[in-house]
MOPAC internal coordinates of N, CA, C and O (Angstrom, degrees):
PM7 1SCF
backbone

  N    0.0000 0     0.00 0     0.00 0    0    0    0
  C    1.4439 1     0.00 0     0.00 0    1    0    0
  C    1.5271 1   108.85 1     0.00 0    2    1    0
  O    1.2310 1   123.29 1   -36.93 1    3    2    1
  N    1.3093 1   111.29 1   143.07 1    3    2    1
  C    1.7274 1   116.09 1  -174.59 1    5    3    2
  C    1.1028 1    99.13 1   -79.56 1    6    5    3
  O    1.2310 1   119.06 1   -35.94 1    7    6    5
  N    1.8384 1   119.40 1   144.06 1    7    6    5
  C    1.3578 1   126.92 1  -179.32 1    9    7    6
  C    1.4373 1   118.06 1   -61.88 1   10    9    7
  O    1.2310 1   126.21 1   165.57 1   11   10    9
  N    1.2547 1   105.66 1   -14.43 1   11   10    9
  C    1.8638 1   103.66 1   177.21 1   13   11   10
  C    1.7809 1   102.93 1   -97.12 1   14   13   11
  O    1.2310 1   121.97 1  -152.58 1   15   14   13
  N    1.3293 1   113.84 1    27.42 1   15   14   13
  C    1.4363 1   106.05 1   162.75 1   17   15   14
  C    1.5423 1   103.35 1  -131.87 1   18   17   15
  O    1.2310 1   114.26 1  -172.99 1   19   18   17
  N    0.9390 1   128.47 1     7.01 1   19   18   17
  C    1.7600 1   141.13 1   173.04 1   21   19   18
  C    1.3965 1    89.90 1   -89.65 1   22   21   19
  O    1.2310 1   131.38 1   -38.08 1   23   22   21
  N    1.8623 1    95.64 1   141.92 1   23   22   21
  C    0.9496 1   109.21 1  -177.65 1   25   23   22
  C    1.6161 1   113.01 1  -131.99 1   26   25   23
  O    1.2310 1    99.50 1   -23.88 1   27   26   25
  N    1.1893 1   154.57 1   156.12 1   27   26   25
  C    1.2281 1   160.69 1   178.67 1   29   27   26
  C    1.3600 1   101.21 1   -67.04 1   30   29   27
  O    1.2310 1   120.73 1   -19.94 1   31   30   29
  N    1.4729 1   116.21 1   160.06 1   31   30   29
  C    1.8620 1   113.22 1   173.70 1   33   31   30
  C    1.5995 1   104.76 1   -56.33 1   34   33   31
  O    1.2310 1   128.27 1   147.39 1   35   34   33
  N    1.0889 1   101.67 1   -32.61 1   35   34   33
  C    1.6914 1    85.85 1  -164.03 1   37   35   34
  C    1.4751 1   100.55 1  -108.08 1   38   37   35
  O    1.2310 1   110.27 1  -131.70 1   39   38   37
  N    1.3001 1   135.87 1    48.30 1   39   38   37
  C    1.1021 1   148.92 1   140.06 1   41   39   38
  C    1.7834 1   111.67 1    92.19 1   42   41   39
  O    1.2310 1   130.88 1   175.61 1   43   42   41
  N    1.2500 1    96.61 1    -4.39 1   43   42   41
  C    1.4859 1    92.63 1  -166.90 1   45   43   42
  C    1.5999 1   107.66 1  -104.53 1   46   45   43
  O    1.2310 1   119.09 1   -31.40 1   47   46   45
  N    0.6972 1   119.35 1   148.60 1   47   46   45
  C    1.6279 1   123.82 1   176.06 1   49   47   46
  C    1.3272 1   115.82 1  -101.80 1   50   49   47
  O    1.2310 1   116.34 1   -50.09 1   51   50   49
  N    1.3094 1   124.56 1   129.91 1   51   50   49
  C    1.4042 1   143.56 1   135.54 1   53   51   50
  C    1.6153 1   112.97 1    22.25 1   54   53   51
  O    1.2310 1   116.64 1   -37.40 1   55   54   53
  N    1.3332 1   123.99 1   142.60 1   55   54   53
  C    1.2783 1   110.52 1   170.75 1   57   55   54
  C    1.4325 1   117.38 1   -87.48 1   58   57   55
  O    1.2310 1   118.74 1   158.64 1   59   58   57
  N    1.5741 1   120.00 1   -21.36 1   59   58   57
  C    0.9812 1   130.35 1  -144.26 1   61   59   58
  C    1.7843 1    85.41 1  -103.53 1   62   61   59
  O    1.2310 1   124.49 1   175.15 1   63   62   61
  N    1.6400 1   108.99 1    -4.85 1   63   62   61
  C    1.7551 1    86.48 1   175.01 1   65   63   62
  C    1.6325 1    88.39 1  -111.78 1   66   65   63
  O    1.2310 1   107.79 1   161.70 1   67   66   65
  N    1.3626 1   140.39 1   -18.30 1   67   66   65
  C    1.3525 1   127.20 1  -177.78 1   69   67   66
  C    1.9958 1    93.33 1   -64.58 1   70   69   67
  O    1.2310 1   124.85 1   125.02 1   71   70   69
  N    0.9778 1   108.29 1   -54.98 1   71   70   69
  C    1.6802 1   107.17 1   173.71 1   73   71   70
  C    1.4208 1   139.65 1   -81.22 1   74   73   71
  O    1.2310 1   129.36 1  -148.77 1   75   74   73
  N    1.4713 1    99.57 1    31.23 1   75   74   73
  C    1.5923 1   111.65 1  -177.19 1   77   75   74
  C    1.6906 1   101.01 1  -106.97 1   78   77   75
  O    1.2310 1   136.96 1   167.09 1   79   78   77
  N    0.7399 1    84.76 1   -12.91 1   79   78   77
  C    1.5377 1    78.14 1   172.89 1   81   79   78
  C    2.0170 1   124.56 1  -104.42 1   82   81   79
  O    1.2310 1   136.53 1   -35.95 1   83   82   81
  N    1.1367 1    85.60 1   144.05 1   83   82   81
  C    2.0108 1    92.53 1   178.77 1   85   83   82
  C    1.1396 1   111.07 1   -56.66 1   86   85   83
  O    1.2310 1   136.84 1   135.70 1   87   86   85
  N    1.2129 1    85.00 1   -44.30 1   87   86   85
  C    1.7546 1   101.04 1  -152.38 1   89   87   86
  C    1.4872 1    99.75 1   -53.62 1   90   89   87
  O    1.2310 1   125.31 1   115.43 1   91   90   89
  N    1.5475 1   107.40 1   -64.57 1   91   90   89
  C    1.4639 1   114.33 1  -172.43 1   93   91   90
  C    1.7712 1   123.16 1   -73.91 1   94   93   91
  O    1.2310 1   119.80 1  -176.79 1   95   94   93
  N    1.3334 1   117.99 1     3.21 1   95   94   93
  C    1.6601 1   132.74 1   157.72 1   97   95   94
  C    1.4444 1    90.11 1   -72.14 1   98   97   95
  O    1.2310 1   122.85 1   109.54 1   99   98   97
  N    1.4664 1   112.14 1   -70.46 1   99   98   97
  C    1.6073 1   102.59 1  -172.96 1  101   99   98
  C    1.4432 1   135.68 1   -47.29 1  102  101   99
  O    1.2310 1   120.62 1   143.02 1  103  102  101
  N    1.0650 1   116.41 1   -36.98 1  103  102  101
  C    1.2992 1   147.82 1   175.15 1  105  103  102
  C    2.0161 1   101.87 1   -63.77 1  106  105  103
  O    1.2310 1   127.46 1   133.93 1  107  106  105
  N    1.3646 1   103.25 1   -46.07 1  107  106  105
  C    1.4984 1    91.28 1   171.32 1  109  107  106
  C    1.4924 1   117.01 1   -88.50 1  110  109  107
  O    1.2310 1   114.48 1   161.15 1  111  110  109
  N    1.0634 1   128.05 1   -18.85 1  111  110  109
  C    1.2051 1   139.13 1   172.63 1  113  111  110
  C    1.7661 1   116.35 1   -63.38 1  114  113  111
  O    1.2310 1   125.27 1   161.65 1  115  114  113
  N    1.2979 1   107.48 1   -18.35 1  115  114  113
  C    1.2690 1   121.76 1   175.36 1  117  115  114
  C    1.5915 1   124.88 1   -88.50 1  118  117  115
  O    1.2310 1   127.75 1   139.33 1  119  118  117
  N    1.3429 1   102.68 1   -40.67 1  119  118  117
  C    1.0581 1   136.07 1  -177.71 1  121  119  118
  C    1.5157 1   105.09 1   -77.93 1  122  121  119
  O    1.2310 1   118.28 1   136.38 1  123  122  121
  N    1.3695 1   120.88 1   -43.62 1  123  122  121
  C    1.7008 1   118.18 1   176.95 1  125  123  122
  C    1.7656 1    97.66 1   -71.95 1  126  125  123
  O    1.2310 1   128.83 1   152.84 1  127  126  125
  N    1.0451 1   100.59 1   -27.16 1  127  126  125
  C    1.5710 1   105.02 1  -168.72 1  129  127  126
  C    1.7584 1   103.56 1   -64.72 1  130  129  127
  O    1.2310 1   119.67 1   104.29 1  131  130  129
  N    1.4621 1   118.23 1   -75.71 1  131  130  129
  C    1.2012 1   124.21 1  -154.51 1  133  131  130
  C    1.6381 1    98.40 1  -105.43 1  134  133  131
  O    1.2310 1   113.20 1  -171.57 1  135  134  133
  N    1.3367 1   130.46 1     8.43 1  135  134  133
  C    1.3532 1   130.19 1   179.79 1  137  135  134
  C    1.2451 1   132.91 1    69.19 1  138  137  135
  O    1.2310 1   116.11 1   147.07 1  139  138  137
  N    1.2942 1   125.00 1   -32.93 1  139  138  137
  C    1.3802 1   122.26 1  -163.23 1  141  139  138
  C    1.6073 1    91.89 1  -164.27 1  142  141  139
  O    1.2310 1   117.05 1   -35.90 1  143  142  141
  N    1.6150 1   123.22 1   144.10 1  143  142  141
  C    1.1729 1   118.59 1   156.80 1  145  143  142
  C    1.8497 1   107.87 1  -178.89 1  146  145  143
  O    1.2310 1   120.21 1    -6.75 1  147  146  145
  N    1.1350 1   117.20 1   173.25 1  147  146  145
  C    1.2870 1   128.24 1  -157.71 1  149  147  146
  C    1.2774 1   104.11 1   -85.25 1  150  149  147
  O    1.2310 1   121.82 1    -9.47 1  151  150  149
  N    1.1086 1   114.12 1   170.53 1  151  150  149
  C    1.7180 1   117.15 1  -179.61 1  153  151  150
  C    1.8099 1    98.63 1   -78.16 1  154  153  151
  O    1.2310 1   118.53 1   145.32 1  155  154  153
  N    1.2151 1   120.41 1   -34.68 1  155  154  153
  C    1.7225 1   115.94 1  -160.07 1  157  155  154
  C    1.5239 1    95.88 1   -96.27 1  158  157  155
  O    1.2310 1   115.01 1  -172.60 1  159  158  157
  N    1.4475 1   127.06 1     7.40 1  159  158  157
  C    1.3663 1   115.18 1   154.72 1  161  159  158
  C    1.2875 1   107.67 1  -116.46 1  162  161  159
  O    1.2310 1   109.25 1   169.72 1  163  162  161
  N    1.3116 1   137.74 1   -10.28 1  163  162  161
  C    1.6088 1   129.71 1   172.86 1  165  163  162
  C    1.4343 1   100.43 1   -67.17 1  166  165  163
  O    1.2310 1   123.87 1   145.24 1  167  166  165
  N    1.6154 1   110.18 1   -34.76 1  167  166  165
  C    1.7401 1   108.40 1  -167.40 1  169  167  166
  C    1.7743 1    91.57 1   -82.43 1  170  169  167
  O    1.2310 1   114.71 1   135.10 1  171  170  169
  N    1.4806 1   127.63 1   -44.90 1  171  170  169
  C    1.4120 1   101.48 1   168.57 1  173  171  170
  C    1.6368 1   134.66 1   -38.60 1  174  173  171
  O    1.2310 1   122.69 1   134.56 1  175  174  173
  N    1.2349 1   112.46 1   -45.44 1  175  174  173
  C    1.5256 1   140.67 1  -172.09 1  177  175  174
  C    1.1770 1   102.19 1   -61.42 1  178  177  175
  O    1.2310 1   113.60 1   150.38 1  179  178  177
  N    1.4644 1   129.70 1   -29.62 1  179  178  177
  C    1.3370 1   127.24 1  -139.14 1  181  179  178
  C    2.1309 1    97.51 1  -118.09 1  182  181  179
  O    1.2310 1   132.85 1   161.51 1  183  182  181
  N    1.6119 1    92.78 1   -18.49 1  183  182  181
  C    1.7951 1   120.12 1  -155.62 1  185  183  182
  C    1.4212 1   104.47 1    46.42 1  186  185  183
  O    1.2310 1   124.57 1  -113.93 1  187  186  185
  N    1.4377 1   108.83 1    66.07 1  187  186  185
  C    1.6311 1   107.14 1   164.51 1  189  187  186
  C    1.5034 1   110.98 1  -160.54 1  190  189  187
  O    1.2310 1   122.62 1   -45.72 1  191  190  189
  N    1.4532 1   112.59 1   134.28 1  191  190  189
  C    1.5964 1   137.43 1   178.24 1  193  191  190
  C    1.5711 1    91.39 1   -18.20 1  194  193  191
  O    1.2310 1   120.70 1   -22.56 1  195  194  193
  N    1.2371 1   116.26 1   157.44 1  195  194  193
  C    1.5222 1   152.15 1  -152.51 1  197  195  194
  C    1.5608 1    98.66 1  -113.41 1  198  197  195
  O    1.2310 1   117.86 1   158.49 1  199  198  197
  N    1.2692 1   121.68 1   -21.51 1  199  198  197
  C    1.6651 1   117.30 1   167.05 1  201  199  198
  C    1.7341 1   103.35 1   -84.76 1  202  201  199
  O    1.2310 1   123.63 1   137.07 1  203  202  201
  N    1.2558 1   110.63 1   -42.93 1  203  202  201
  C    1.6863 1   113.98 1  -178.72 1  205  203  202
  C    1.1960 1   115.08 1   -48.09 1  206  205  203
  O    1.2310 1   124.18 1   126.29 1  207  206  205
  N    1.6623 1   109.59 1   -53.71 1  207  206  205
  C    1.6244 1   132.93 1   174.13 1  209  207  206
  C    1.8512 1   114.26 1   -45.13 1  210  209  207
  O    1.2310 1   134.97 1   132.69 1  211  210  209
  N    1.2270 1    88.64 1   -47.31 1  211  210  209
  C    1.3668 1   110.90 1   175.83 1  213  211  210
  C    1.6585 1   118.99 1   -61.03 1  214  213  211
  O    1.2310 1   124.88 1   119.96 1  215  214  213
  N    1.0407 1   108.24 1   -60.04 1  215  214  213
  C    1.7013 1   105.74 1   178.55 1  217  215  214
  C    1.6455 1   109.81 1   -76.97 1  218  217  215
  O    1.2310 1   112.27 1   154.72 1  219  218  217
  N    1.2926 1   132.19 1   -25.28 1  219  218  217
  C    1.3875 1   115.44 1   158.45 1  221  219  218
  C    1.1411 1   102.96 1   -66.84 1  222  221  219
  O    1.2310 1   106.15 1   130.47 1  223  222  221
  N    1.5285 1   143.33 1   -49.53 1  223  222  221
  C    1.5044 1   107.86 1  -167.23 1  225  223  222
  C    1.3429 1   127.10 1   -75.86 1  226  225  223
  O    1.2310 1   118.78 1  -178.01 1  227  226  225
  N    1.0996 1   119.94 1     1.99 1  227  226  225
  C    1.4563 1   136.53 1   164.48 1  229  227  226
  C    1.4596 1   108.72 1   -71.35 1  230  229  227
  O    1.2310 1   121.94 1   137.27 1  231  230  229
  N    1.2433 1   113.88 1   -42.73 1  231  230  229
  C    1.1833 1   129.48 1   179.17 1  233  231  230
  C    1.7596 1   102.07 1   -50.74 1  234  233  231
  O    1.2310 1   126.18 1    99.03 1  235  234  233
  N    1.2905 1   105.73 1   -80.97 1  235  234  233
  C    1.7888 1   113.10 1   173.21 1  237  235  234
  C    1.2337 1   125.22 1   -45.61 1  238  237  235
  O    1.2310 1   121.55 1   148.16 1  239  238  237
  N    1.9780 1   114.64 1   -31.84 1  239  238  237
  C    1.4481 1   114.16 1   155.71 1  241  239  238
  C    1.2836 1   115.93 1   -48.92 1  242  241  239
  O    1.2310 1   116.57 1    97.04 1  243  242  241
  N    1.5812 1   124.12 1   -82.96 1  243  242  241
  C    1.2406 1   135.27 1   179.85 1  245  243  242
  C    1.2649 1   110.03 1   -16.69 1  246  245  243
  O    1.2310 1   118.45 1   131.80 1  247  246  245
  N    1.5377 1   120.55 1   -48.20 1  247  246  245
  C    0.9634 1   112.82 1  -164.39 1  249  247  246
  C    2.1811 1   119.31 1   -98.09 1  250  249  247
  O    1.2310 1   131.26 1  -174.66 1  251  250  249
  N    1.6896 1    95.87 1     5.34 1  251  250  249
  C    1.2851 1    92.39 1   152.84 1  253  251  250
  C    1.7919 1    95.44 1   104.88 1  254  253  251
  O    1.2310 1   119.64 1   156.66 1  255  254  253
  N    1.5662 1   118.29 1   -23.34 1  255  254  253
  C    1.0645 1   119.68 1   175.00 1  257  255  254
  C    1.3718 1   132.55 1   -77.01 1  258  257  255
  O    1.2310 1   121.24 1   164.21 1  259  258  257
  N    1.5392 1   115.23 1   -15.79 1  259  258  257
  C    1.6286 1   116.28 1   158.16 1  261  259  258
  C    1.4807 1    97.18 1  -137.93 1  262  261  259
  O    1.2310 1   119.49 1     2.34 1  263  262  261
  N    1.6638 1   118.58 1  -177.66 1  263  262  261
  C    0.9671 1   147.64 1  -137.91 1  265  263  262
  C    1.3794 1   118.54 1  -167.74 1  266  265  263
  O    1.2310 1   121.55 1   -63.67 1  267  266  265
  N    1.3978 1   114.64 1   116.33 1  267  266  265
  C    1.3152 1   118.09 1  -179.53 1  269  267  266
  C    1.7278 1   131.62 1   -92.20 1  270  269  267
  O    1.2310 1   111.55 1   -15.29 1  271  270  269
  N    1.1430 1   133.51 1   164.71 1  271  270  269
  C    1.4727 1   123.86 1   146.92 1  273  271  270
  C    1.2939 1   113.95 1  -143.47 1  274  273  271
  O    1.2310 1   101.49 1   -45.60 1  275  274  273
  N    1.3440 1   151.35 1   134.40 1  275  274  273
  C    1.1751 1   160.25 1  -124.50 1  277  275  274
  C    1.9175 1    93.26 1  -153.26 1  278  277  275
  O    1.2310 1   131.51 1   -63.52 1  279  278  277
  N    1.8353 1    95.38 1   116.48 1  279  278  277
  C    1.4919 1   116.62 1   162.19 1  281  279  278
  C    1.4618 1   109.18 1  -115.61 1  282  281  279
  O    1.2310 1   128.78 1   -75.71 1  283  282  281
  N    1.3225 1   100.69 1   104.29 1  283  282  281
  C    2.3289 1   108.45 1  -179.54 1  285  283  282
  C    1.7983 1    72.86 1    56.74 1  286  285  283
  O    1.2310 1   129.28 1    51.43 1  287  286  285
  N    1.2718 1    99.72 1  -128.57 1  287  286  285
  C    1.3479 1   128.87 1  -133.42 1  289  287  286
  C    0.9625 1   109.34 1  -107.64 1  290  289  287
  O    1.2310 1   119.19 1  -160.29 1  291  290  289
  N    1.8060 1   119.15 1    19.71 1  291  290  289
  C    1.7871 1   120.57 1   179.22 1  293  291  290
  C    1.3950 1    82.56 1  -123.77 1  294  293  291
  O    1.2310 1   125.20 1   -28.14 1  295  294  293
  N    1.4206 1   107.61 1   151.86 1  295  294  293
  C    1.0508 1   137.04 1  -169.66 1  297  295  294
  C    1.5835 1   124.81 1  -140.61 1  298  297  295
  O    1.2310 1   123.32 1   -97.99 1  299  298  297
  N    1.4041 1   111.24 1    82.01 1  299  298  297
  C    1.5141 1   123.33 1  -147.74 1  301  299  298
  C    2.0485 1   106.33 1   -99.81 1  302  301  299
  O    1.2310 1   123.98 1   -64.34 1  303  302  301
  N    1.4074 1   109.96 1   115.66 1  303  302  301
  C    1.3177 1   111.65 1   178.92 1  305  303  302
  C    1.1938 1   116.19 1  -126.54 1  306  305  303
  O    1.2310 1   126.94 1   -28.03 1  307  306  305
  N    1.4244 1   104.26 1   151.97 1  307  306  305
  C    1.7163 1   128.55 1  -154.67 1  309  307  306
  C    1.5530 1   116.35 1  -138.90 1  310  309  307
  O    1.2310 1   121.38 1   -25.44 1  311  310  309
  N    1.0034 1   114.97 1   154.56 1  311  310  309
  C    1.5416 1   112.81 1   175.59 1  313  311  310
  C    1.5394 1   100.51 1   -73.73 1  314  313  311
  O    1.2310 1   122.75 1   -30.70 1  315  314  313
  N    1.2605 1   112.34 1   149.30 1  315  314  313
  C    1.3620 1    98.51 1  -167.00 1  317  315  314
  C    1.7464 1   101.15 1  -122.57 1  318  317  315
  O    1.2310 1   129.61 1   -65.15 1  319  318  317
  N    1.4000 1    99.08 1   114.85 1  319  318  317
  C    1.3792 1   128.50 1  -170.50 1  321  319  318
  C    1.4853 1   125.30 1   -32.05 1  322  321  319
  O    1.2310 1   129.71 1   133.53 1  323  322  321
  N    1.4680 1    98.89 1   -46.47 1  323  322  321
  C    1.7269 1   108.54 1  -172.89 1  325  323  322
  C    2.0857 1    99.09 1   -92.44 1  326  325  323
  O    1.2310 1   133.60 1  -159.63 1  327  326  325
  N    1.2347 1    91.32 1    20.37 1  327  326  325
  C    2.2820 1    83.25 1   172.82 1  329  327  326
  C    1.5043 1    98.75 1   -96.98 1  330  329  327
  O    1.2310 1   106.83 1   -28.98 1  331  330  329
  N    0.9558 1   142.11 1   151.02 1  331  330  329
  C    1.1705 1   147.32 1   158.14 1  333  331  330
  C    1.7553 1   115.54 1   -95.63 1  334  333  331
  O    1.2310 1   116.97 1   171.32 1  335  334  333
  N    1.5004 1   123.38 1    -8.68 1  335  334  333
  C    1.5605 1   109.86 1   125.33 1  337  335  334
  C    1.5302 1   138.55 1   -64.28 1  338  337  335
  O    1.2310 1   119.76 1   175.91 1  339  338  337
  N    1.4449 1   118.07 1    -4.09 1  339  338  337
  C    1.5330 1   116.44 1  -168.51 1  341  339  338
  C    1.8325 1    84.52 1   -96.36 1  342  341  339
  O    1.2310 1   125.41 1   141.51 1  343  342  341
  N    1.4084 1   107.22 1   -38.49 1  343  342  341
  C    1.2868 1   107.44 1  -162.12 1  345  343  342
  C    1.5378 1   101.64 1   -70.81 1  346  345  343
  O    1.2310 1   106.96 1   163.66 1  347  346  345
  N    1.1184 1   141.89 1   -16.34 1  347  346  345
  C    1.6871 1   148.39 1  -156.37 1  349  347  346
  C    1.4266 1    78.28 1  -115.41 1  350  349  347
  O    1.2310 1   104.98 1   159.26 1  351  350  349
  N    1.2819 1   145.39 1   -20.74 1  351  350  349
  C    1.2776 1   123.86 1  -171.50 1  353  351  350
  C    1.7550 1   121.88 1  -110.14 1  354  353  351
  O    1.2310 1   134.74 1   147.23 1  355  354  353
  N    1.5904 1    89.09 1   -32.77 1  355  354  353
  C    1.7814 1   104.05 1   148.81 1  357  355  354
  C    1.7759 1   108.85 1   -43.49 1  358  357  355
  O    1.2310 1   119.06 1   105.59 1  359  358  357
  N    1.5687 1   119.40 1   -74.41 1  359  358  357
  C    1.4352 1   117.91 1   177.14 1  361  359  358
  C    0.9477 1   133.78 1   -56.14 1  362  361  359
  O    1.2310 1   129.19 1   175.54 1  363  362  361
  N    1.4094 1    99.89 1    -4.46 1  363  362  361
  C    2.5838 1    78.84 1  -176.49 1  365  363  362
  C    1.8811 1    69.42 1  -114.00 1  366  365  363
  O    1.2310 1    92.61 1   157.36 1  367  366  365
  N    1.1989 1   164.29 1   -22.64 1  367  366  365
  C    1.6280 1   153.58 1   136.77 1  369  367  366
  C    1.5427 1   111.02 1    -3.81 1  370  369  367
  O    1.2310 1   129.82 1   120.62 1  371  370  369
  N    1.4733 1    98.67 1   -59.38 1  371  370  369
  C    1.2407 1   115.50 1  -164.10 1  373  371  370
  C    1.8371 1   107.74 1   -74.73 1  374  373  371
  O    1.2310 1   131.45 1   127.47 1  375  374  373
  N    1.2060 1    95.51 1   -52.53 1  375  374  373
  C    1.6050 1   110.53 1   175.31 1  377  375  374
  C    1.4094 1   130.08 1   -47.96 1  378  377  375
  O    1.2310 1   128.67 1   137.48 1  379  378  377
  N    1.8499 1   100.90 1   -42.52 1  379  378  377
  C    1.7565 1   133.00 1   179.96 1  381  379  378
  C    1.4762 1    78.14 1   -54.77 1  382  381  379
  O    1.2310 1   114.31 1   102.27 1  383  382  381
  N    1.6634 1   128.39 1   -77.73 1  383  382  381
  C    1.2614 1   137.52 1  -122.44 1  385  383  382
  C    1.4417 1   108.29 1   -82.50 1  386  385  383
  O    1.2310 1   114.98 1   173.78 1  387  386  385
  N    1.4171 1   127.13 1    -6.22 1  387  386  385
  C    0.9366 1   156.04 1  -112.84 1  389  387  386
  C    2.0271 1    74.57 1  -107.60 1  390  389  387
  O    1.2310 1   112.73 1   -44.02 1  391  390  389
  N    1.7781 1   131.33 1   135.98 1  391  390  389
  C    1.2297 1   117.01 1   155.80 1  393  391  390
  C    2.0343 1    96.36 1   -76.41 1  394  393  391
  O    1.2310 1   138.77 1   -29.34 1  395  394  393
  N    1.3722 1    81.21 1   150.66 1  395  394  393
  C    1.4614 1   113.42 1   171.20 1  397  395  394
  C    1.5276 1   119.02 1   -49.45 1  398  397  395
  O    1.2310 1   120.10 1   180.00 1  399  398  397

């Protein structure tokens, strides 16, 4: 099993494996950026397959930092407002990006 689908006893994972990955910095960085967007343009944005796209954002769901809603067969995800990790992770995003 891949280390970003292991989970701790008490369900939560590590920071250092929710943030070991590119993929999923990028993926929030996009997401603080333009707010809201589909799985088949985060995986455009990102230049990677739509299953890859897919299990990190599950990944950041699971873990409470975005939030989905599903119309038929679009599937639209967001940082999700009421976590107070999305919100600590929106600000130092915002701060990094910040010119000098």
């Amino acid at each position: 099993m891949p280390f970003w689908k292991r989970k701790k006893c008490d369900n939560i994972m590590d920071v250092e494996d929710v943030f070991s990955s590119r993929l999923r910095i990028k993926t929030l960085k996009i997401l603080v950026q333009l707010g809201e967007l589909n799985v088949s343009e985060i995986a455009r944005r990102l230049n990677v397959n739509y299953n890859t796209t897919r299990e990190h954002l599950k990944v950041l769901e699971d873990e409470g930092i975005l939030q989905h809603k599903v119309f038929g067969r679009i599937h639209l995800y967001r940082l999700n407002e009421h976590s107070l990790k999305a919100k600590s992770i929106r600000n130092l995003i915002e701060v990094w990006e910040q010119n000098p």
